[in-house]
MARVOFI-57283 format. One record per residue (C-alpha): residue number from 0; x, y, z; residue in one letter. Coordinates in steps of 0.1 Angstrom, whole numbers, m for minus. Last residue first. Layout:
MARVOFI-57283
REC    k   east  north     up  r
REC  NUM      X      Y      Z  a
...
END
This chain:
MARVOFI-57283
REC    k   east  north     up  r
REC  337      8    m60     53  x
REC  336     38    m43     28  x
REC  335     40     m8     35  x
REC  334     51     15      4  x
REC  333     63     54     14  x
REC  332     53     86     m6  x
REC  331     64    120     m8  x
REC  330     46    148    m38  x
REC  329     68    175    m40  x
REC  328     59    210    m30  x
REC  327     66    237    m55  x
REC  326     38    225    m74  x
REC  325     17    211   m103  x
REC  324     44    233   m131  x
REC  323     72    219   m116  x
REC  322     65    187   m115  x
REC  321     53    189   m150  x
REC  320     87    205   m162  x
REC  319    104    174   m142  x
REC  318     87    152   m161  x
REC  317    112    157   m191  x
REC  316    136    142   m170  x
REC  315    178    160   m177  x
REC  314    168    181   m145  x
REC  313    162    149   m125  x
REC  312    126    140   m111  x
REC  311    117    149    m77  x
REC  310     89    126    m63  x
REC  309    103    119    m30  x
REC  308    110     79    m25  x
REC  307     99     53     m5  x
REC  306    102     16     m1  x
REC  305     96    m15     16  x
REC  304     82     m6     50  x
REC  303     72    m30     70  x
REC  302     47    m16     96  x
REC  301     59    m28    133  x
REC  300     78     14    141  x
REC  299     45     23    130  x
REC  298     49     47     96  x
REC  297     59     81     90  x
REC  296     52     99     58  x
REC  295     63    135     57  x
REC  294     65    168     44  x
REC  293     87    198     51  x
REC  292    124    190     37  x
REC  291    141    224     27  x
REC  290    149    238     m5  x
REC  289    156    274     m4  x
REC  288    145    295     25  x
REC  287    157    318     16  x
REC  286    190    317     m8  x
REC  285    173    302    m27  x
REC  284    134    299    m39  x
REC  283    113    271    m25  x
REC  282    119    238    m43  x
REC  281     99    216    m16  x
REC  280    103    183     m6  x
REC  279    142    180      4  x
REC  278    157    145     15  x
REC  277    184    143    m13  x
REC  276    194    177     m2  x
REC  275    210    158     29  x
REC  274    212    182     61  x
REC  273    188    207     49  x
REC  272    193    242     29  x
REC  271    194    231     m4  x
REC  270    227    220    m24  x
REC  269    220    218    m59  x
REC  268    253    227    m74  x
REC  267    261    192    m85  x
REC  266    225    179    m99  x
REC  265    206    155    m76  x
REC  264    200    123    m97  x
REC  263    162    114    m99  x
REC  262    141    100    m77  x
REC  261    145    118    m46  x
REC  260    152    107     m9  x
REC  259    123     92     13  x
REC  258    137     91     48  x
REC  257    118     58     59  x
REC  256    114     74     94  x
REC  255    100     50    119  x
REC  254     75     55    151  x
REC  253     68     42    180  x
REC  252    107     54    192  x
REC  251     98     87    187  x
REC  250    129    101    174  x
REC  249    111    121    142  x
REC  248     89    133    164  x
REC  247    112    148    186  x
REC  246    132    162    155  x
REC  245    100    179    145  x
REC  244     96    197    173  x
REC  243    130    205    184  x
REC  242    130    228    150  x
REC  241    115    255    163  x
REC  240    114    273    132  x
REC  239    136    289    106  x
REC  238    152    269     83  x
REC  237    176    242     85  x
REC  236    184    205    103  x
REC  235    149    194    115  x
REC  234    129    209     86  x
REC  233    100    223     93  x
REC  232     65    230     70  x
REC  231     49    196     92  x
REC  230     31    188     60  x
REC  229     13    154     64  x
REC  228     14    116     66  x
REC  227     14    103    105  x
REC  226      6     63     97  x
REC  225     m7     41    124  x
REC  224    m16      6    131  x
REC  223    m42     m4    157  x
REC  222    m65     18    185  x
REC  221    m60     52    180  x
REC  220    m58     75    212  x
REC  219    m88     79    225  x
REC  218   m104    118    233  x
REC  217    m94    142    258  x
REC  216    m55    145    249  x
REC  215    m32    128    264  x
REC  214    m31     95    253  x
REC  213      1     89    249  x
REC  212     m5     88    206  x
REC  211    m27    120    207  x
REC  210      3    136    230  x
REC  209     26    127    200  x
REC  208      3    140    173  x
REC  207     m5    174    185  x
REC  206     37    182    191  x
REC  205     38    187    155  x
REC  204      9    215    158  x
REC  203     25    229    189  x
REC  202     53    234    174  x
REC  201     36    251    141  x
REC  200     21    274    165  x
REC  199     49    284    186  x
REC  198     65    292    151  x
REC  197     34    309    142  x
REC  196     32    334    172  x
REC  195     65    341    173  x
REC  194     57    369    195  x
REC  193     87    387    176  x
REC  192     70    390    147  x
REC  191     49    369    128  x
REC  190     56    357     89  x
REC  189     72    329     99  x
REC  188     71    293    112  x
REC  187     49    279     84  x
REC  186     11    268     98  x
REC  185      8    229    100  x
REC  184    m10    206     74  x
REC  183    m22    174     91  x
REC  182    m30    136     93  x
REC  181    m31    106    108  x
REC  180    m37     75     88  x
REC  179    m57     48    110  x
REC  178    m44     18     92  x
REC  177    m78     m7    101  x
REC  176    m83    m38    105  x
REC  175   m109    m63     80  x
REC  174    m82    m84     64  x
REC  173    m83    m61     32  x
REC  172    m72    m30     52  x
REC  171    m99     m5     58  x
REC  170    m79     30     61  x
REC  169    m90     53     92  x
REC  168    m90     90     90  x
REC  167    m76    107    123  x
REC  166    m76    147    111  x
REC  165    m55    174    121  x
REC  164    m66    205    100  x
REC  163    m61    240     85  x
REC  162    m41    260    110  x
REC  161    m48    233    135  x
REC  160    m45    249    175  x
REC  159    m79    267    175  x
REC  158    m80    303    191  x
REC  157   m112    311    208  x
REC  156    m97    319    238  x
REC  155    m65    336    227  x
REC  154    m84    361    207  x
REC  153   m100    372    237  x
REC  152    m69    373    258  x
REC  151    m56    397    233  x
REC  150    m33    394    206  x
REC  149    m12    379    221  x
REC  148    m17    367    255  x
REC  147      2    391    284  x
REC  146     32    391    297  x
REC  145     46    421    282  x
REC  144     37    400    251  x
REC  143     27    364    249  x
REC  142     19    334    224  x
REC  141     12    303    234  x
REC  140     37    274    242  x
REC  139     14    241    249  x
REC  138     21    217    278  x
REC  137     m9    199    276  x
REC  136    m32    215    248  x
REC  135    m61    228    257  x
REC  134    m51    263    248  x
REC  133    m50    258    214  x
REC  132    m85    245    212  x
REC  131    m94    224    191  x
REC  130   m121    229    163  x
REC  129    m96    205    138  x
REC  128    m97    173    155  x
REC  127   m118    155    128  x
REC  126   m120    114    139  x
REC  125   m124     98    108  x
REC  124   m154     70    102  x
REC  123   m138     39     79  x
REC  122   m124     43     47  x
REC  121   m122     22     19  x
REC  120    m94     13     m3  x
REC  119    m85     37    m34  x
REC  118    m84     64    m17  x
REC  117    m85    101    m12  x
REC  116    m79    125     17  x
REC  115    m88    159     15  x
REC  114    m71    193     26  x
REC  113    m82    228     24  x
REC  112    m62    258     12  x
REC  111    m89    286      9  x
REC  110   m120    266     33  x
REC  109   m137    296     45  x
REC  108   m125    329     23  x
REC  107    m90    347     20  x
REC  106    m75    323     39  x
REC  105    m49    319     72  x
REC  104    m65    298     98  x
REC  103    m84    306    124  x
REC  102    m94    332    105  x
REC  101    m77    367    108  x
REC  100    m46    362     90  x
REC   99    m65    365     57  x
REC   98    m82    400     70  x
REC   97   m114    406     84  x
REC   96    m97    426    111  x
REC   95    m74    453    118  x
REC   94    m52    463    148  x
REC   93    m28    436    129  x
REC   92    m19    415    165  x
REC   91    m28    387    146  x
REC   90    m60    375    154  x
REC   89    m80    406    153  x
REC   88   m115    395    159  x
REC   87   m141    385    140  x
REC   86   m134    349    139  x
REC   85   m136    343    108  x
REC   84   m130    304     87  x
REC   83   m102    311     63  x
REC   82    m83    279     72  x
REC   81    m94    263     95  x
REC   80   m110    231     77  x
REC   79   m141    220     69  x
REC   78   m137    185     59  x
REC   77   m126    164     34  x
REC   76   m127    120     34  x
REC   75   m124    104      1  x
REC   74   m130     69    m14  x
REC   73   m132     66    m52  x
REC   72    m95     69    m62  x
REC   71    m92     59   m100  x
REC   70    m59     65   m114  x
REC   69    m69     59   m152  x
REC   68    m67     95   m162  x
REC   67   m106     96   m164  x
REC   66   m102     81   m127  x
REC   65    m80    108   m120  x
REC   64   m101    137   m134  x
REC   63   m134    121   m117  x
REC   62   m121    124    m88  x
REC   61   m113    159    m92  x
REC   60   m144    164    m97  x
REC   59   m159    146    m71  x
REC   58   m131    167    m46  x
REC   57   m142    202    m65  x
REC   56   m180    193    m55  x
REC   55   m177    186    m23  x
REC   54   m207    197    m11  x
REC   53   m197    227     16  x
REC   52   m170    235     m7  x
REC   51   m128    229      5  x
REC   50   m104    240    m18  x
REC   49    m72    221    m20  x
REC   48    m41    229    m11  x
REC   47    m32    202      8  x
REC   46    m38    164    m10  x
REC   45    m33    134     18  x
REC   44    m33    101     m5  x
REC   43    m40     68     m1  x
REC   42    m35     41    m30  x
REC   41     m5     63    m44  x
REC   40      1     60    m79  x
REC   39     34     82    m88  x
REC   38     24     85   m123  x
REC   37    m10     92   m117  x
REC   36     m4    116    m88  x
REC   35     20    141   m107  x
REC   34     m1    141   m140  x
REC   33    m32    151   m125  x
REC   32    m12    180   m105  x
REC   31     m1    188   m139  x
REC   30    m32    189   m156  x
REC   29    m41    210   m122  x
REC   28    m13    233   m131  x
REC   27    m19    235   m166  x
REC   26    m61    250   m166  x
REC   25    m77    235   m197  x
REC   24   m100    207   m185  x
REC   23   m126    232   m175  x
REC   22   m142    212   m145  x
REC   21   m110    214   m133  x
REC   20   m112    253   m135  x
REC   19   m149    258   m123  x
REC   18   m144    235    m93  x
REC   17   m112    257    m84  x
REC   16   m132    291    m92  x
REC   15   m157    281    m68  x
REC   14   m149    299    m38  x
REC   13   m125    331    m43  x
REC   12    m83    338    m47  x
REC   11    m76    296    m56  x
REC   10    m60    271    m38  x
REC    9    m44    238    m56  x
REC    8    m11    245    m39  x
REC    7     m6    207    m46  x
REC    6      8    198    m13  x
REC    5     15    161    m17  x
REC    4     13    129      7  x
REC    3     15     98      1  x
REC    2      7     60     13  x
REC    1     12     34     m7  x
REC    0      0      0      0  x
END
């Protein structure tokens, strides 16, 4: 089974006009997109980016696309996200409101930058953590100034902790079990001032999954096999960030880290900014950030994991136009073997 993520950067600037251009058939980045996942061929699949619409019409469509491609994904899980849904307050410290980084998520309207999950195997009833609350989370690092909550204690109340989504989605696995695939799309680290609002934010986001695992938080942790597949946007050896966060969950010993390196040849003077380039997922532009590795697919330590890769074609590949075109993010993927 092969289990993927991929930030497509699928979002549009107003509702509908993402249904309206795959509907089209002649928009090139979602051709590309298209492309992208059919020749990689996941079986489950986390897409960010995506547009969410109260009646998922933009997810059947797209379904539709990949089946008509002959990647056919028939199961799917989306829901509302954080991401552009108002608050009505000042979220950010701005003195304005109504603006992007306003919602409880940054977007331009409710549901920019959605996730879904898509699949060629059944899914069972997902657990949606998104609506809470930063504040309930053990141990979290909030936001202060002069010793108070920033913003304001009134934004601090109401604040959610997913900038667009944690969700628990369970996979039906042909001997009747469940692979409960756990996933996310964390805030970046930047854009705040010296608050740090976001980078305690993405932190705490990362953290999320580690406290749902030890039980915690005030709901179950997941009983059976699990898969944390997602966009953490932190990289444990460069960038900005606190990078502690990720590191920690790479380390826990419950899970493993396949360390999915590129497909294709790295060329001489492509360095990035991590550790090992090979391990990069996004081609952000250089000196700053510049390549860094953000997404992720980590299995159960007891999964057997028989391959991986980042989908990062060499610069002699024509594919690697397509790739380009779809996204700046690279599509990662992992095989388990049950």
């Amino acid at each position: 089974m092969r289990i993927a993520t991929y930030n497509a950067e699928m979002d549009r600037k107003g509702p509908g006009l993402l249904l309206r251009e795959i509907l089209s058939g002649k928009d090139q980045q979602i051709a590309a997109v298209l492309s992208v996942i059919t020749a990689a061929k996941p079986d489950v699949l986390t897409l960010q980016g995506f547009d969410h619409d109260m009646e998922g019409h933009a997810l059947r469509a797209f379904q539709t696309k990949l089946a008509d491609q002959g990647h056919d994904m028939p199961h799917a899980f989306a829901a509302m996200p954080n991401s552009g849904l108002a608050t009505g307050l000042d979220m950010d410290g701005s003195g304005r409101t109504q603006e992007p980084r306003d919602a409880q998520g940054y977007g331009r309207f409710t549901g920019q930058g959605g996730m879904v999950v898509l699949s060629r195997h059944p899914l069972g009833e997902a657990r949606d953590f998104s609506a809470f609350l930063w504040n309930d989370l053990p141990g979290a690092i909030p936001p202060s100034q002069n010793g108070a909550p920033f913003p304001s204690s009134e934004a601090f109340v109401i604040q959610r902790l997913s900038s667009v989504a944690h969700w628990d989605v369970p996979v039906l696995l042909p001997d009747g079990s469940n692979l409960h695939l756990l996933t996310f799309h964390a805030t970046t680290p930047v854009f705040d001032g010296d608050e740090d609002r976001n980078g305690r934010r993405n932190h705490d986001e990362i953290t999320f999954w580690q406290l749902y695992l030890d039980g915690a938080l005030p709901f179950p942790s997941p009983e059976g096999p699990v898969v944390i597949s997602g966009i953490a946007n932190l990289d444990p050896a460069d960038g900005d960030g606190r990078r502690n966060a990720i590191a920690r969950l790479l380390r826990d010993p419950r899970l493993q880290d396949p360390a999915p390196r590129r497909t294709g040849k790295i060329a001489a003077d492509d360095t990035g900014q991590s550790g090992d380039p090979a391990l990069d997922t996004v081609d952000w532009p250089e000196p700053t950030p510049g390549n860094l590795r953000v997404s992720y697919v980590l299995p159960a330590r007891n999964l057997q994991v028989v391959g991986s890769a980042v989908f990062w074609p060499a610069d002699d590949d024509p594919m690697l136009d397509t790739v380009n075109t779809a996204s700046r993010h690279r599509l990662v993927w992992v095989d388990l073997r049950f």
